[in-house]
C-alpha positions as CSV (number, residue, x, y, z in Angstrom):
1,X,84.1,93.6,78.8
2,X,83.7,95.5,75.6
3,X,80.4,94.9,73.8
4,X,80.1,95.5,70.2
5,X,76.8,95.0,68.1
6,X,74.1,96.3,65.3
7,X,70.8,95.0,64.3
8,X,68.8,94.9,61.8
9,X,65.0,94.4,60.8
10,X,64.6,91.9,58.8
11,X,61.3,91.3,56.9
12,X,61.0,88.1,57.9
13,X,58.6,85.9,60.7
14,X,60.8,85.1,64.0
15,X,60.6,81.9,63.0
16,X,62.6,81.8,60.1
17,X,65.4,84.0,61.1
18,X,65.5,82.2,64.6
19,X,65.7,78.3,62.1
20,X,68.4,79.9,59.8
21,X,71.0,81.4,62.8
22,X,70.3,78.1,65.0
23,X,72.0,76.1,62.7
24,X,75.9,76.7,62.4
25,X,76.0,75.6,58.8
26,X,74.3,78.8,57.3
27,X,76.6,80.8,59.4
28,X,79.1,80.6,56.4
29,X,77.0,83.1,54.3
30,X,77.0,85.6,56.7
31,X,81.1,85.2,56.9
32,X,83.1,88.3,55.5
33,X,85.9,87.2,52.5
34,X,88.6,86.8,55.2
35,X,87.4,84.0,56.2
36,X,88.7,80.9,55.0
37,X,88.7,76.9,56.0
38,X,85.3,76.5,56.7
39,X,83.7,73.6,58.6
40,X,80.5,73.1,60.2
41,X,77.8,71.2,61.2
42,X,74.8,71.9,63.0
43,X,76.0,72.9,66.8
44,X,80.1,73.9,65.8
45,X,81.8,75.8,62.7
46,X,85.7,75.8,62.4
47,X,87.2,78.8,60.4
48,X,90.8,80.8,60.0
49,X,90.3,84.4,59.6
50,X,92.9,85.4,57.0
51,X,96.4,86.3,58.2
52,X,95.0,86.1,61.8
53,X,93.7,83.3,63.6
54,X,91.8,80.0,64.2
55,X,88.6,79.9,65.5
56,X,86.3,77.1,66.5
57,X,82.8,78.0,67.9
58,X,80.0,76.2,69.5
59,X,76.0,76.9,69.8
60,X,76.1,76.6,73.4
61,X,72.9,77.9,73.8
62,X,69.4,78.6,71.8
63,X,66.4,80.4,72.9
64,X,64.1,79.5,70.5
65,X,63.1,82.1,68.9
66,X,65.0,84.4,71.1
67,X,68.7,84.2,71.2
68,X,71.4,82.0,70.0
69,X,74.1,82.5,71.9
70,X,77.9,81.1,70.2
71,X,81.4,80.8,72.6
72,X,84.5,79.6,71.7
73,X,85.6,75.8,72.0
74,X,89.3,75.9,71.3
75,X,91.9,78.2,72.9
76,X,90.6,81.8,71.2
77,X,93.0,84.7,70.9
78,X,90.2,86.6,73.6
79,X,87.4,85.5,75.9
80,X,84.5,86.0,73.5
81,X,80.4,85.1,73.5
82,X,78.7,85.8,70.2
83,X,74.9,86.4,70.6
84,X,72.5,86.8,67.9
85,X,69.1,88.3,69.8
86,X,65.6,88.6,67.8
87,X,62.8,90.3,68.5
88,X,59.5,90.2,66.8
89,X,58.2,93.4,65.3
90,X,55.1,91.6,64.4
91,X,53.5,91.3,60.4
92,X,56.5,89.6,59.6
93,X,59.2,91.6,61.4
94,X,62.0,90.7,62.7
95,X,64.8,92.5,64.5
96,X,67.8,90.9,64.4
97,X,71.1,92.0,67.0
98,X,74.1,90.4,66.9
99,X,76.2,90.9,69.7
100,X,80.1,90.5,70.2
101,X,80.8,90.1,73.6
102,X,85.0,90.2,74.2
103,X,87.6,90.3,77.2
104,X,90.1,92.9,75.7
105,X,93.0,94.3,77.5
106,X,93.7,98.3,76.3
107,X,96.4,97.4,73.2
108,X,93.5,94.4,71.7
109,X,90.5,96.7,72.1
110,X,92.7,99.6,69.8
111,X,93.8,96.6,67.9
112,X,90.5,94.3,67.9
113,X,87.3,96.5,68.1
114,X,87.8,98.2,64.6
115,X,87.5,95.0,62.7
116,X,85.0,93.4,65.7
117,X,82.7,96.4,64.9
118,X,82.9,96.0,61.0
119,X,82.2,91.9,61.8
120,X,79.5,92.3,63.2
121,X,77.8,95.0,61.1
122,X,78.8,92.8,58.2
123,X,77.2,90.1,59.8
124,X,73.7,91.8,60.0
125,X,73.5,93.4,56.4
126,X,74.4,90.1,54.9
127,X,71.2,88.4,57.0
128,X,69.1,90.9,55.8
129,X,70.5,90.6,52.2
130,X,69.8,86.9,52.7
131,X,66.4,87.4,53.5
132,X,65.7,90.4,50.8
């Protein structure tokens, strides 16, 4: 299992970060420019990552204020679990990890945790950006 992740604090209550990343729709904004094809709705997003693949993922489960953990629902080019954990830091803190959980055989972990890395610390600078 190869875990990749970064967090962030976010100046934010819990409550707020936890009500934006529980609903799949807002997970567009944190998307990189790769990404193209976007559906959502509440529990699912749909996406094509440019030149690469299709993805389809599911909430399958939220913690509120906690974690929001995301997994694949169509055939995904690796086993993967995508978890966003938050922590409260108190006066309107919040930490904010995102998590990339993925089952990669030796030649997709040289190939795959380059970009997964960059993802995912994409992924928390854009929340925080969101959130000022």
């Amino acid at each position: 299992m190869t875990i990749i992740q970064n967090n962030v604090d976010i100046h934010k209550p819990i409550e707020v970060v936890y009500a934006f990343l529980a609903d799949m729709n807002n997970h567009e904004q944190l998307m990189p420019d790769n990404i193209d094809n976007w559906s959502s709705t509440a529990d699912e997003a749909r996406f094509t990552i440019k030149n690469m693949a299709k993805l389809a993922l599911k909430i399958s489960q939220r913690i509120v204020n906690k974690e929001i953990v995301c997994i694949p629902i169509e055939e995904a080019p690796f086993a993967l679990t995508l978890r966003w954990k938050l922590e409260d830091k108190g006066i309107d803190t919040t930490n904010a990890t995102f998590v990339i959980e993925a089952e990669l055989n030796m030649m997709m972990k040289m190939m795959a945790s380059g970009p997964l890395q960059k993802l995912a610390d994409y992924q928390v600078n854009t929340l925080k950006n969101i959130f000022g």
